[in-house]
N, C-alpha and C positions, 0 to 999 in steps of 0.2 A: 530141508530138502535140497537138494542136489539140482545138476541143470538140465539132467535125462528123466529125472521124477516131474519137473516141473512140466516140461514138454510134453510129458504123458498126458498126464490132466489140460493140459491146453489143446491138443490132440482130440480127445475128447470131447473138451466143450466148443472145440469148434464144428466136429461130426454133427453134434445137437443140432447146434446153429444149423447148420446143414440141412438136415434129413427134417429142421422146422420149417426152413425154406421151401424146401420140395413139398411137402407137406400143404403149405397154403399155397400153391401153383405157380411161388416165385420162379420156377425153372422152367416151366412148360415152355416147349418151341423158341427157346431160345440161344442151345446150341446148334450154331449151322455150319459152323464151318470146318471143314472135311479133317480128321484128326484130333479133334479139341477133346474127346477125353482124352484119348492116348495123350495126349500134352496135358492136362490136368494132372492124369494119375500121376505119370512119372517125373513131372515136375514138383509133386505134395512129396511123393516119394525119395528123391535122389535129392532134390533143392532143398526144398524146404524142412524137411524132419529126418536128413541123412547129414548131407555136407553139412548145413547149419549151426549144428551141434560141435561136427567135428572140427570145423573152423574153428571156435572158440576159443578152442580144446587145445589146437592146434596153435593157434597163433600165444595162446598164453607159452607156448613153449619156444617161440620165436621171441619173443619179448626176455623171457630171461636169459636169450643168448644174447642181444641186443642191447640190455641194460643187467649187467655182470650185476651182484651186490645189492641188490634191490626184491628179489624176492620176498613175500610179505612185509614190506618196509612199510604198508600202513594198514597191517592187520588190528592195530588195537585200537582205531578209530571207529567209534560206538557206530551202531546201525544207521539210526536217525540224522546221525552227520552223513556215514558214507553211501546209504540211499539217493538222497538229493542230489549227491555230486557224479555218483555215477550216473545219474539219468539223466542230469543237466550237460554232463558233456558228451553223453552217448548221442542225445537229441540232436545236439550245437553241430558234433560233426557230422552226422545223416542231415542233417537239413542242407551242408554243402554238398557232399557226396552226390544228395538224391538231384541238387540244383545243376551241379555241374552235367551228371548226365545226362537231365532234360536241354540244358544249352549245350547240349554236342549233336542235337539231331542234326542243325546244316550240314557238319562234315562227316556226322554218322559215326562219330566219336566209341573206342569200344567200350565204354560206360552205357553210352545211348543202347547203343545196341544190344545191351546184356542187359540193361533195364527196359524197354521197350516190348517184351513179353509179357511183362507185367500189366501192359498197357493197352495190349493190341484187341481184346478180349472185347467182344460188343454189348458189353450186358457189366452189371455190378451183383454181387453177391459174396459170400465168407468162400466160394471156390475162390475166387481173383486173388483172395490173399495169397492161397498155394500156390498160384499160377507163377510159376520163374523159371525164369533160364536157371540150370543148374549151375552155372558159374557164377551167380551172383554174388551169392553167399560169400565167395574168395573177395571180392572187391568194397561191399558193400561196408561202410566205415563200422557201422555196429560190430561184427564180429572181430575187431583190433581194437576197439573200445572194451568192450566185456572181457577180450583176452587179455587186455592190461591190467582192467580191474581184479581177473583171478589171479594174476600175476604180484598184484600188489599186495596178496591177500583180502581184498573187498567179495571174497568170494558168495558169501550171502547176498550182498549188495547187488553184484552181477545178474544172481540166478534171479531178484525178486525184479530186476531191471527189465531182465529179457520174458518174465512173465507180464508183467506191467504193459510193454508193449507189444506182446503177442494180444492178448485181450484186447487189449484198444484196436490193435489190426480188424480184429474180430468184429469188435461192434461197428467198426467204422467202412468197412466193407461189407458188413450185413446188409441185404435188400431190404430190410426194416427199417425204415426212418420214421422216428419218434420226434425227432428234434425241428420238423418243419413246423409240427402246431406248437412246440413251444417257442421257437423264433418268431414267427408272428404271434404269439399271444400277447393281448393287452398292457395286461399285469406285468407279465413274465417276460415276455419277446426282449424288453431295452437289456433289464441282467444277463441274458442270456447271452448277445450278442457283445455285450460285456469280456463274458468268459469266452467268447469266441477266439479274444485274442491273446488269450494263454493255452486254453486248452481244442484239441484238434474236433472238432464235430464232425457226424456222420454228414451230413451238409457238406461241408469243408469237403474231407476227402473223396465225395462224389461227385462234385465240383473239380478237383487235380484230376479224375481221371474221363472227363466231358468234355466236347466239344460244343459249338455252336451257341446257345443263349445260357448262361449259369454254366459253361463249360468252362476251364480254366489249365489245360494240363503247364502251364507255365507261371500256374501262383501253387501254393499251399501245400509246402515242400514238408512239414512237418510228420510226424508220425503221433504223437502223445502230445506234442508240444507245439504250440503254432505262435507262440512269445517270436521265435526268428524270423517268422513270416513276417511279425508285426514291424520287429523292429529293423529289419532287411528291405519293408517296402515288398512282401509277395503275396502278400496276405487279400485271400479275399472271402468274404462272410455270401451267400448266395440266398437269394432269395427261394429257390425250390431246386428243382432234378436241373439235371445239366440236360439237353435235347437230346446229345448221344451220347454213349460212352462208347470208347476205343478209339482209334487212329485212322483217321479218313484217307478213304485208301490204301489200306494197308492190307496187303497179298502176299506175305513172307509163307513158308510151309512149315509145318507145326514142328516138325526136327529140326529144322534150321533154327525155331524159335527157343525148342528147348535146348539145344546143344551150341549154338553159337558161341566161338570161332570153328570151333572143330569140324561141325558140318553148314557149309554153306551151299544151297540150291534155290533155283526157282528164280523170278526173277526179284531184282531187288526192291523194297516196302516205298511204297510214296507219304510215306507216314512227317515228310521234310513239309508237306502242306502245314505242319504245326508252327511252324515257325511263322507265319503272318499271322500273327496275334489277332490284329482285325478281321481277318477274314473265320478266323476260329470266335469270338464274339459275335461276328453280326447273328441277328435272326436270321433262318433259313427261309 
């Protein structure tokens, strides 16, 4: 399959996810704030399953003007090798990417601010995955990752990469958490917490996007792979829900959110309170 085939079916079983959410009243009274589908829609739409793609697509074409002579120069590298390495280095550089532009809130860095949509959202569910600036997709290290690997010919490798972590987005922004009775369970809880520190749990990534007690937006930078948390020192394993989720005090206008730099109004997000780590841990 291709990397427009694969999106479909991701596409797909994320709507499921979706419409199961809604279905058991995960979503009831819970969008309030003025604009938030229009910034859903158009950000699933233009961000997430337009640019995304074309990024990919795109940058694989920037790389062969980039590095002359190299076009499929590792196409005859079996799956099972070139799977691992494309996901191991897709991971390595999103785990900076996504770091660097959590530590650019103080000066509001344009990384911060084009990832900070993603964040701003007061609620967790499989929408938050969609929720993005439409300019992300151009910055965000994944899609110059993947566009190497089509580049190098790992073109299977890319497509099963970028499904790999669309799913896991999936389950890990799901309002479904399964993995809080297995983390305290008896038996199960210690392996579990084990694999916490290779692979990303829905914990985990509810925890990056919480404030307050189990809130964390400044550890758990990972997406599929939380190995760089571990061995970075960002890593943190959570006992249950984070108290909030989204950016305390954060008042940006849902255009500015999805269009930033090109449209900026209103006044500007006090979303800089993240930066006192203590003050984002204490108990309310």
């Amino acid at each position: 399959m291709d990397l427009t085939t694969y999106m479909a079916w991701i596409t797909v079983g994320a709507f499921i996810v979706l419409l199961t959410e809604i279905a058991a009243g995960r979503h009831k009274g819970i969008y309030k704030r003025r604009g938030e589908f229009r910034l859903l829609g158009l950000s699933m739409a233009i961000g997430r399953f337009l640019l995304g793609p074309i990024m990919s697509i795109a940058v694989a074409g920037f790389w062969g003007m980039a590095l002359p002579g190299t076009d499929g120069a590792l196409r005859d590298l079996p799956l099972w090798a070139s799977l691992p390495l494309v996901v191991v280095v897709t991971e390595f550089c999103f785990y900076w990417g996504h770091r660097w532009a959590h530590e650019g809130v103080k000066n509001r860095s344009l990384l911060w601010m084009l990832h900070r949509t993603h964040h701003s959202a007061s609620y967790m569910n499989v929408a938050v995955w969609m929720r993005v600036n439409v300019f992300w997709s151009v910055v965000v290290p994944t899609a110059w990752t993947i566009g190497l690997a089509i580049h190098l010919g790992l073109a299977d490798a890319a497509g099963l990469t970028v499904a790999l972590i669309a799913v896991w987005n999936i389950v890990t922004h799901a309002n479904f958490r399964w993995d809080d009775a297995v983390r305290r369970h008896r038996a199960f809880g210690p392996a579990f917490r084990a694999l916490e520190h290779v692979i990303v749990s829905p914990g985990m990534h509810h925890t990056h996007h919480g404030f307050g007690r189990d809130g964390a937006s400044y550890r758990n930078f990972g997406v599929l792979l939380s190995v760089w948390d571990w061995v970075f020192g960002t890593l943190h394993i959570p006992e249950g829900r984070p108290w909030r989720y989204g950016l305390p005090g954060h008042d940006a206008h849902w255009l500015e959110e999805l269009a930033y730099p090109v449209v900026r109004m209103g006044r500007p997000a006090t979303d800089a309170s993240l930066l006192d780590s203590k003050m984002a841990a204490r108990n309310p």
